[in-house]
C-alpha positions as CSV (number, residue, x, y, z in Angstrom):
1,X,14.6,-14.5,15.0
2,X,10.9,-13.8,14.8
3,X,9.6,-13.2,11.3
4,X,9.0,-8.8,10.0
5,X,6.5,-7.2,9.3
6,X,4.9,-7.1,6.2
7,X,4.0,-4.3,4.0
8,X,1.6,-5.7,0.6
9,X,2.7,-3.4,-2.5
10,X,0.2,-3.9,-5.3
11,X,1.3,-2.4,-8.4
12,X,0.7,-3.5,-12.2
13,X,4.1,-1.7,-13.2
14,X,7.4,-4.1,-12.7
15,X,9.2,-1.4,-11.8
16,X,7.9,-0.7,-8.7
17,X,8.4,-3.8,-7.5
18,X,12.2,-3.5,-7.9
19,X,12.8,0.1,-7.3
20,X,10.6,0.2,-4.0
21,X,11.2,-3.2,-1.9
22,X,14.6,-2.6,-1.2
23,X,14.6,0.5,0.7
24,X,10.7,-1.1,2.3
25,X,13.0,-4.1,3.5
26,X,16.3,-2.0,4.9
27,X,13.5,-0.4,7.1
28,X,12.5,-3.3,8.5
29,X,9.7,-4.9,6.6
30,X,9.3,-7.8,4.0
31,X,7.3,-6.8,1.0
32,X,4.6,-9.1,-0.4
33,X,3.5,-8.1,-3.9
34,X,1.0,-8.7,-6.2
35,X,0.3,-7.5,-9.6
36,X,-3.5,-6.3,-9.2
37,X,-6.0,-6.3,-7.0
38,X,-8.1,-9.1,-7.1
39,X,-6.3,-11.1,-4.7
40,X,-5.3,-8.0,-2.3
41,X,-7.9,-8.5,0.2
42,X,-7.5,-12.4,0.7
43,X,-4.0,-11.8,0.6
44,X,-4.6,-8.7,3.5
45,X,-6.2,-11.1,5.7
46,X,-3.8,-13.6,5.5
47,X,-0.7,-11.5,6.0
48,X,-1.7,-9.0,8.1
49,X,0.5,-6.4,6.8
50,X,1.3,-3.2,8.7
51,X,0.6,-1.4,5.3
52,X,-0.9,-1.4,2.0
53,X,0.0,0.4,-0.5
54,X,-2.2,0.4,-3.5
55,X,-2.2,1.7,-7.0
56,X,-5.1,3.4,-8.0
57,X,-5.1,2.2,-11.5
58,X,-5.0,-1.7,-11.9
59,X,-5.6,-4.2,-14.9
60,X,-9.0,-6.2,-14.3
61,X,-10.2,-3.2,-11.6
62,X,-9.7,-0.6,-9.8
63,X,-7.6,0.1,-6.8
64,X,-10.8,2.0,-5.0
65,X,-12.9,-1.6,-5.6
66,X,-9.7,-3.0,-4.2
67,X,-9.2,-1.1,-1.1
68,X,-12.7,-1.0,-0.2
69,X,-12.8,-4.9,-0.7
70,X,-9.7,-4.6,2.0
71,X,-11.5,-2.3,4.5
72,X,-14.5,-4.9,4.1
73,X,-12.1,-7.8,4.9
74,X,-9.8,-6.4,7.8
75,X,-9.9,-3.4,10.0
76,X,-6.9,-1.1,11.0
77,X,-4.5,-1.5,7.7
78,X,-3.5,1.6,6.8
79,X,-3.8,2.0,3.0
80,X,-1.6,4.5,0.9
81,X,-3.1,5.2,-2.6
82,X,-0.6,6.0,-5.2
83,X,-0.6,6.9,-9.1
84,X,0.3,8.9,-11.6
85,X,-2.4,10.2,-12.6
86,X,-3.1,13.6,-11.0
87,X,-6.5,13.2,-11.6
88,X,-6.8,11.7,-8.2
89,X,-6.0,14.4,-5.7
90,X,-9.3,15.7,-6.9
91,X,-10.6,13.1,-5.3
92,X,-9.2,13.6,-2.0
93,X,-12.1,13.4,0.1
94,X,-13.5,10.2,-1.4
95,X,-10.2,8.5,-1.1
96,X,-10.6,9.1,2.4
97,X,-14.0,8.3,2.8
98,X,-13.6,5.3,1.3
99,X,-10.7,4.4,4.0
100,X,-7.8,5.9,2.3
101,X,-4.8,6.9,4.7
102,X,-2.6,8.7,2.8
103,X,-2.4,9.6,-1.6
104,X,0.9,9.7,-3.0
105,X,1.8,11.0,-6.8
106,X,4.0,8.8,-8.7
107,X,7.2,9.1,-8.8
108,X,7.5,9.7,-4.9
109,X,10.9,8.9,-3.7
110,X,11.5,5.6,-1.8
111,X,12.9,7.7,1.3
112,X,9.4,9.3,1.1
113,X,7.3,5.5,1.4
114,X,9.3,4.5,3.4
115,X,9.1,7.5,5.8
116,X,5.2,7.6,5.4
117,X,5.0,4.1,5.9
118,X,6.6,4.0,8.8
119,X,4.3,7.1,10.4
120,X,1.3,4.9,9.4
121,X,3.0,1.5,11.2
122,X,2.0,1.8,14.7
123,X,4.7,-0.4,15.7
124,X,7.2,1.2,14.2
125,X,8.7,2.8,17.2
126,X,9.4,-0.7,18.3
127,X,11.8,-1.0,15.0
């Protein structure tokens, strides 16, 4: 059996880290995870994943230095932002500038990623 796909979550808060991975992995996918984003564009290029998904708000950074550190590194990952601070759909436009695919507000329910994620997976059909 070949190996799945991957999909890196980086979040600071525990909790999404158990709540989300099991209805990422029932879809197909093994999650990779990582508490900030210092290592999440070394850890982009060596997994590949199919997504990232990437909180805005981090400890030691930012998730915008993270995901443009990401876009620098690899090409073609789609990148959902998501936090709960609704501050951030203000800055729509620069989100996508900066190579943002998609913005979620937290809480967003898991049938919701998991849907989105697998719009933004261009192999997904093939699951």
């Amino acid at each position: 059996m070949g190996s799945r796909p991957k999909i890196l979550l980086v979040d600071d808060d525990p909790l999404m880290h158990r709540l989300y991975p099991p209805y990422i992995e029932r879809a197909g996918y093994e999650v990779v995870s990582l508490l900030d984003g210092a290592e999440a564009a070394q850890t982009t290029s060596r997994e590949l994943p199919k997504v990232v998904i990437m909180d805005m708000v981090l400890p030691g950074g930012d998730g915008m230095t993270a995901i443009m550190d990401i876009k620098r590194t690899v090409t073609g990952i789609p990148v959902i932002a998501i936090s709960a601070n609704p501050e951030y759909h203000r800055f729509r436009q620069l989100l996508t500038q900066s190579g943002v695919d998609l913005f979620l507000s937290k809480p967003f329910s898991p049938v919701q990623l998991v849907s989105e994620i697998r719009r933004l997976d261009p192999d997904s059909k093939s699951r």
